[in-house]
MARFI-483843 format. One line per 3 residues: number of its first residue (from 1); their letters; for each residue x, y, z of N, C-alpha, C. Coordinates in Angstrom, 1 decimal. Each point is the difference from the previous one (the first is absolute). Layout:
MARFI-483843
NUM	A	X/Y/Z/X/Y/Z/X/Y/Z  ...
***
This chain:
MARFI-483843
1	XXX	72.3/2.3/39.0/0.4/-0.9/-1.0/-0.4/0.6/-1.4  1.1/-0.3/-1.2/-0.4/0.1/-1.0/-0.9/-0.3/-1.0  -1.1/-0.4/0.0/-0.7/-1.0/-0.5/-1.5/0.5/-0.1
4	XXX	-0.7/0.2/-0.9/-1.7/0.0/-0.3/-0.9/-1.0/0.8  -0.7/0.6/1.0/-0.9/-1.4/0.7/-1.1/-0.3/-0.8  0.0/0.8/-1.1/-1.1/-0.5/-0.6/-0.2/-1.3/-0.8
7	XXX	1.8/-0.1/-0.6/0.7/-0.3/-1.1/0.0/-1.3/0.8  0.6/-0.2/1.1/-0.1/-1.0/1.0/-0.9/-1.2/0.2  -1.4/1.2/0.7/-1.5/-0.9/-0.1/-0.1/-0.3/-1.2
10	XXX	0.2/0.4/-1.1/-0.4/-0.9/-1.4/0.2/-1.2/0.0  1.5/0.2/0.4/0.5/-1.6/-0.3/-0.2/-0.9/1.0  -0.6/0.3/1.7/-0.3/-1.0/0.4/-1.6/-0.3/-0.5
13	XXX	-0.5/0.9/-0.8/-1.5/-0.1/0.1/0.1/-1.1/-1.4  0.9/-0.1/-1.2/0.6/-0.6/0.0/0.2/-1.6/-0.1  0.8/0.3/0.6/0.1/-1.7/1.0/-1.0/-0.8/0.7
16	XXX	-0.7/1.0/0.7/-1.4/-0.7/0.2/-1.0/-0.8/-0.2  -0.1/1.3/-1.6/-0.8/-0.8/-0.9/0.2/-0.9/-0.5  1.5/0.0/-0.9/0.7/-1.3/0.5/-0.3/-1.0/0.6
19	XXX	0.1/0.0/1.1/-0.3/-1.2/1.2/-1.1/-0.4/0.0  -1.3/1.1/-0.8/-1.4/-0.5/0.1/-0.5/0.9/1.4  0.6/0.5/0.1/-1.1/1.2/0.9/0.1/1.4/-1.0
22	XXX	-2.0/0.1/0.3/-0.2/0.7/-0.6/0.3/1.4/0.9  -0.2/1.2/-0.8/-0.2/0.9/1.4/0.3/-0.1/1.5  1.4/-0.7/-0.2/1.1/0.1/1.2/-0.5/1.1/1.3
25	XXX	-0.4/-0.4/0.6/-0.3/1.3/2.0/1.4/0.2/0.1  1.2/-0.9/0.0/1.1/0.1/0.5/1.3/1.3/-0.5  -0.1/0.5/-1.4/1.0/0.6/-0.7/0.2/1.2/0.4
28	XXX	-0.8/1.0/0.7/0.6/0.8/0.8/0.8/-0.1/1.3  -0.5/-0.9/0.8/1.1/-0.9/1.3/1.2/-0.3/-1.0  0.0/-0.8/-0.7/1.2/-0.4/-0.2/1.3/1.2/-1.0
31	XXX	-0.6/1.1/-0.6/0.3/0.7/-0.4/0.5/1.0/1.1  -0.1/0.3/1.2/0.4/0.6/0.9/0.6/-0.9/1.2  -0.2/-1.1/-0.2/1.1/-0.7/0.5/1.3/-0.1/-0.1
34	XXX	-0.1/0.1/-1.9/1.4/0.1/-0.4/0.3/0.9/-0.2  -0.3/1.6/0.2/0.4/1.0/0.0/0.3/-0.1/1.7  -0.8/-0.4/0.9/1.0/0.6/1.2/1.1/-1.5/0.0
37	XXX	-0.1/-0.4/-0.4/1.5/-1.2/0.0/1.1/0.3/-0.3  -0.2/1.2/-1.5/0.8/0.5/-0.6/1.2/1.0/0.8  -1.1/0.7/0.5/0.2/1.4/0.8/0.9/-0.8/1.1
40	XXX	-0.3/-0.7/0.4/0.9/-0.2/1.4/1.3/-1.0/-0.6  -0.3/-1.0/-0.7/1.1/-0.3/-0.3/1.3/0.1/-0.5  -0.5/1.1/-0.7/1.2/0.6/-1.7/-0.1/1.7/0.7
43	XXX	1.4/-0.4/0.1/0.2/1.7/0.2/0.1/0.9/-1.3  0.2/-0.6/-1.2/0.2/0.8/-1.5/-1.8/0.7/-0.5  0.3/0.8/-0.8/-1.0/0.3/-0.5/-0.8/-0.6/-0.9
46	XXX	0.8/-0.8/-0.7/-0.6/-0.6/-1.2/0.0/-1.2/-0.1  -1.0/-1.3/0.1/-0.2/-1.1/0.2/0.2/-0.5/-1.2  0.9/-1.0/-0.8/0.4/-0.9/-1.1/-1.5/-0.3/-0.4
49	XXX	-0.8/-0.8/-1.0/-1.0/-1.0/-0.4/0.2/-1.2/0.8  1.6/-0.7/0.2/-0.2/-1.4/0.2/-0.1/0.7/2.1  0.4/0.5/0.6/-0.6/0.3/1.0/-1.3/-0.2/0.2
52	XXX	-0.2/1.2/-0.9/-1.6/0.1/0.3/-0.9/-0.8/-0.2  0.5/-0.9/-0.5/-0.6/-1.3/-0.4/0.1/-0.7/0.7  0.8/-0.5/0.7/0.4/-1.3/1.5/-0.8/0.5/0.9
55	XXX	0.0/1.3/0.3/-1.1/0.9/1.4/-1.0/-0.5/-0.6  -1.1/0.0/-0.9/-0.8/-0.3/-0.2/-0.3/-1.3/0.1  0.9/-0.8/-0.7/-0.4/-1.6/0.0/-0.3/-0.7/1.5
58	XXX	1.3/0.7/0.8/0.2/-0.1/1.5/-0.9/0.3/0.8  -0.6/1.1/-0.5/-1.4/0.2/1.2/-1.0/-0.5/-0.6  -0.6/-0.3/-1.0/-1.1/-0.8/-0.6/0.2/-1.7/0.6
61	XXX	0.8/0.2/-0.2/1.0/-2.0/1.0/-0.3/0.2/1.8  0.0/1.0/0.4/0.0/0.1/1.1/-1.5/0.1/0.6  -1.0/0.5/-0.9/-1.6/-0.1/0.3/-0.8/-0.9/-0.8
64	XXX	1.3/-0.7/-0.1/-0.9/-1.6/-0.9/-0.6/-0.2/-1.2  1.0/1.2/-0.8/-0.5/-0.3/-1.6/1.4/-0.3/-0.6  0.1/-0.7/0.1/1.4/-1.0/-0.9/-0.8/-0.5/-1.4
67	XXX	-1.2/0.1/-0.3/-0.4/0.1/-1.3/-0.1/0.9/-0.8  -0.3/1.5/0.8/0.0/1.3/-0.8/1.5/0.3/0.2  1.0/0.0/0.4/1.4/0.3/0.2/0.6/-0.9/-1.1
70	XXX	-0.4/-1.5/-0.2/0.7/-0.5/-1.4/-0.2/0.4/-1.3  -1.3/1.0/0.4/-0.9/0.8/-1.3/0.9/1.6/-0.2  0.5/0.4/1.2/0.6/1.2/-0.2/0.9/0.0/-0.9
73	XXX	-0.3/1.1/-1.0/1.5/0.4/-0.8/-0.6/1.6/-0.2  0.9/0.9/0.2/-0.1/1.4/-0.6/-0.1/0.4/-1.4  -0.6/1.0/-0.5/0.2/0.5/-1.5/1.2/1.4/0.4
76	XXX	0.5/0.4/-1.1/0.9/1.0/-0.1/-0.7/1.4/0.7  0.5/0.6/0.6/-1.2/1.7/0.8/-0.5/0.6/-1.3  -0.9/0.9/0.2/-0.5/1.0/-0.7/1.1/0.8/-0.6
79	XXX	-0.1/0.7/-0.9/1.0/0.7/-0.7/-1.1/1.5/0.6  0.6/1.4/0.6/-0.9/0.9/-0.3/0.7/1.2/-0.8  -1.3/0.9/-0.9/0.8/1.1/-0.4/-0.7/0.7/0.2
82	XXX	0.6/1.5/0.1/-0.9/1.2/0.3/-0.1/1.0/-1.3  -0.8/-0.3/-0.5/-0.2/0.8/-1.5/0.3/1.5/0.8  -0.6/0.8/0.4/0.6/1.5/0.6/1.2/-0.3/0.4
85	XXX	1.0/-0.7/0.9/1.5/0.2/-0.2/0.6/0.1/-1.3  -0.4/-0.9/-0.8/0.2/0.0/-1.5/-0.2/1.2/-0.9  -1.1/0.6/0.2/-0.6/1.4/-0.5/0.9/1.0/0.5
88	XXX	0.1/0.2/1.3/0.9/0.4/0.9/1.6/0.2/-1.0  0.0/-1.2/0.1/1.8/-0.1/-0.8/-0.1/0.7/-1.8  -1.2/-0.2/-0.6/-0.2/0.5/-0.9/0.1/2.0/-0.4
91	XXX	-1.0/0.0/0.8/0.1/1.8/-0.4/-1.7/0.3/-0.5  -0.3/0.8/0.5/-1.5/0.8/-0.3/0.3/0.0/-1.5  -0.6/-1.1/-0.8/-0.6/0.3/-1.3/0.6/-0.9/-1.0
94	XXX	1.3/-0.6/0.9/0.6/-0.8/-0.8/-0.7/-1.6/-0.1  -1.0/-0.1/-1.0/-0.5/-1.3/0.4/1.3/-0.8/-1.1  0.5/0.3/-0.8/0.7/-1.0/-0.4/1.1/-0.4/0.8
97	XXX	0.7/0.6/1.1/0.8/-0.4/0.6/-0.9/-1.5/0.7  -0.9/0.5/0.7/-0.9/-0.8/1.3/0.5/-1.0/-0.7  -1.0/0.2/-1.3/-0.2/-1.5/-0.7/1.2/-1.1/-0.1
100	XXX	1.1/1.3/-0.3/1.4/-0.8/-0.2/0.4/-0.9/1.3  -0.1/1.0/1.2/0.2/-0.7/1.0/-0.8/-1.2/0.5  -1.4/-0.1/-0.5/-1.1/-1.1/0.6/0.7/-1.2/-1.1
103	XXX	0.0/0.5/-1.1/0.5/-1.5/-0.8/1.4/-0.6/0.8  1.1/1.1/0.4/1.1/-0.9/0.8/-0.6/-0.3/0.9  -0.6/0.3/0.8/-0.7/-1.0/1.3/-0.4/-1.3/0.3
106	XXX	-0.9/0.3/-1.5/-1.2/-1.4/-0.3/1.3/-0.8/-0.9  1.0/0.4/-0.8/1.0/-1.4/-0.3/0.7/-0.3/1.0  0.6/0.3/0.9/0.3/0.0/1.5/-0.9/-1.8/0.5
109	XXX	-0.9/1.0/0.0/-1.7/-0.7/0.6/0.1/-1.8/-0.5  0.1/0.5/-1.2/-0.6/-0.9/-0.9/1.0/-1.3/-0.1  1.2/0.5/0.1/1.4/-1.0/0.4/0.0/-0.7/1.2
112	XXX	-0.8/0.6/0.6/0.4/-0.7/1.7/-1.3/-1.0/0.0  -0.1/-0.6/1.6/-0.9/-1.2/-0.2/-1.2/0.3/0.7  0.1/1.4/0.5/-1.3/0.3/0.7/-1.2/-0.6/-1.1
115	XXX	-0.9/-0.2/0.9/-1.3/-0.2/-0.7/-1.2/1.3/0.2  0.6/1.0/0.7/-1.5/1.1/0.5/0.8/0.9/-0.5  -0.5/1.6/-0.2/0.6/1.1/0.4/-1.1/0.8/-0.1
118	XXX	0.3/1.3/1.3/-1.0/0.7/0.1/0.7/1.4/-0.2  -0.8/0.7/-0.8/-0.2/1.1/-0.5/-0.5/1.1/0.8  0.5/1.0/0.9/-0.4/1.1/1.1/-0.1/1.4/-1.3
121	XXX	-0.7/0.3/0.7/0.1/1.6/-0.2/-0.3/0.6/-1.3  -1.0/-0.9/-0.7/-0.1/0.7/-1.3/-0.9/1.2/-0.2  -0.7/0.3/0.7/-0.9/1.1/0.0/1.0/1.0/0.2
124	XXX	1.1/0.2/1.3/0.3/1.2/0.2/1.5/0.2/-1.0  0.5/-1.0/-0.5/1.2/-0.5/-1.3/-0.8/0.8/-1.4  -1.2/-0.4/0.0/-0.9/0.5/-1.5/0.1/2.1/0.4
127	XXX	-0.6/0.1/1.3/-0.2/1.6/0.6/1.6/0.7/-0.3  1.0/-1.1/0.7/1.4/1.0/-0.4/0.3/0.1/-1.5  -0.2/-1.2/-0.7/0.5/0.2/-1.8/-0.6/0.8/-0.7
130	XXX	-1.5/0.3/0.6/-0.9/1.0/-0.6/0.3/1.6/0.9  0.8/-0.2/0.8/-0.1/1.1/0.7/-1.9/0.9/0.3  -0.4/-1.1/0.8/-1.3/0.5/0.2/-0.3/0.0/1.5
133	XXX	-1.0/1.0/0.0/0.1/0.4/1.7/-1.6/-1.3/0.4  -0.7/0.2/-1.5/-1.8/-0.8/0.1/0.3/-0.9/-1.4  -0.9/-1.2/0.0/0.0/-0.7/-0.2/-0.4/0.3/-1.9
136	XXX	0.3/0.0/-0.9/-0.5/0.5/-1.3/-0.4/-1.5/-0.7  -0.5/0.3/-1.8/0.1/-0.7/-0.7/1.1/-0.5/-0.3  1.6/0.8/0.0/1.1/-0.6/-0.7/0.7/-0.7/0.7
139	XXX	-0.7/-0.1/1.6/0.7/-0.7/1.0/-0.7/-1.8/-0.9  -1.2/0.3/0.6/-1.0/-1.5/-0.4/0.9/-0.7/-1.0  0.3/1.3/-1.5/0.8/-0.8/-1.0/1.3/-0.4/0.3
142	XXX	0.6/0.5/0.8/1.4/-0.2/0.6/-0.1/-1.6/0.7  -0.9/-0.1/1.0/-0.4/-0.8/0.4/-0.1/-1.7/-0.4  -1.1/0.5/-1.1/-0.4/-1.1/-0.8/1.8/-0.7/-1.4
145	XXX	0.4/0.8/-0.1/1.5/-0.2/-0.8/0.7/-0.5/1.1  0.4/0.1/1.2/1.0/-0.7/1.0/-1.1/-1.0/-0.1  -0.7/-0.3/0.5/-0.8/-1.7/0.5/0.3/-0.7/-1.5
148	XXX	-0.5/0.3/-1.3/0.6/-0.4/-1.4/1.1/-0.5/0.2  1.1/1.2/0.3/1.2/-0.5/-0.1/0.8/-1.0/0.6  -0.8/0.0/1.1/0.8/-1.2/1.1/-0.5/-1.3/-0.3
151	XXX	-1.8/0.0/-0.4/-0.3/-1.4/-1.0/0.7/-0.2/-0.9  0.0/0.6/-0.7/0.9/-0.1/-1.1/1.5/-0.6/0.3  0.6/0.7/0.4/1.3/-0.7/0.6/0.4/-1.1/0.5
154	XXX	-1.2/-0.2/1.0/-0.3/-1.2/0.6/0.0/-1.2/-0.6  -0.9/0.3/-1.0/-0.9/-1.2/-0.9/1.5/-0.2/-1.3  0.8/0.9/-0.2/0.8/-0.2/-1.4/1.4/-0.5/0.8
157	XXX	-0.3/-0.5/1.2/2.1/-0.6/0.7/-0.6/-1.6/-0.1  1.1/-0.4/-0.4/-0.5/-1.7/-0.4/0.8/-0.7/1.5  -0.6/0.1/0.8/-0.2/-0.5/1.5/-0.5/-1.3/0.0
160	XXX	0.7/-1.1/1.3/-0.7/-1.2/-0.1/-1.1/0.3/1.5  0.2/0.3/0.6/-0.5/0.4/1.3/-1.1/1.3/-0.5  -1.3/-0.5/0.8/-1.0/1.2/-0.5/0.2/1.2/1.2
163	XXX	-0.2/1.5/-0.6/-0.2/0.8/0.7/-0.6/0.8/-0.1  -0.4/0.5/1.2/-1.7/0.7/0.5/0.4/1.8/0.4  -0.8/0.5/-0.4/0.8/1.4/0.6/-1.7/0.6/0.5
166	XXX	0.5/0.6/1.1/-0.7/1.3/0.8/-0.3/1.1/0.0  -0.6/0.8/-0.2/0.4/1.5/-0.5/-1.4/0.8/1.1  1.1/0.9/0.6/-1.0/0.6/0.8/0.7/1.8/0.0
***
């Protein structure tokens, strides 16, 4: 199935709290409940939201939480990006391309309703624009300008919906 189980357990964890349970024992069970539900029922790859949302409500109904199930609602998935594919598409040295490309991403980003996005691969994204084999100072400064730039970006899109970003 198409879908983040991580992205998943949030929102029943969630609903939970919601309901007034704290620190839910239950959210991995029911998180792979509705992944094997999924799996046998739906021959497609790609599960809709309002699916994946009935599987949920359904099996929380079924182990006798009809109060955390009326609590369920999903947020939008994670948005992810890989600063090295990005680098990648750029060219050894062209930091103003990257840049060009990370700003279309993040307005991209910033249009849609996601509330998260996670940031991959900036250490080895920073090594390809610097064309470096070891870790230097002009990387660190490379470094520290993309994290800038994505606050930056972030913080200047007049969004009603708050968004959180990851960078790893």
């Amino acid at each position: 199935m198409n879908y983040d189980r991580n992205w998943l357990s949030s929102a029943v964890v969630r609903a939970a709290e919601s309901a007034g349970y704290k620190k839910w024992w239950l959210t991995t069970h029911v998180t792979e409940s509705v992944s094997s539900f999924l799996q046998q029922e739906f021959d497609e790859n790609i599960v809709t939201i309002s699916r994946l949302e009935k599987a949920v409500r359904s099996v929380l109904k079924v182990i006798g939480y009809s109060d955390v199930a009326n609590c369920f609602q999903t947020l939008p998935p994670p948005v992810r990006v890989s600063l090295f594919d990005l680098a990648k598409r750029s060219g050894t040295g062209y930091e103003l391309v990257f840049f060009g490309l990370l700003r279309e991403r993040l307005s991209e980003i910033l249009c849609s309703p996601t509330q998260l996005v996670e940031f991959s691969g900036l250490h080895a994204g920073v090594k390809q624009l610097k064309n470096a084999k070891h870790w230097n100072r002009d990387c660190s400064r490379l470094t520290d300008e993309i994290v800038i730039f994505i606050r930056s970006e972030i913080a200047a899109a007049n969004r009603t919906a708050q968004l959180q970003f990851q960078l790893t």
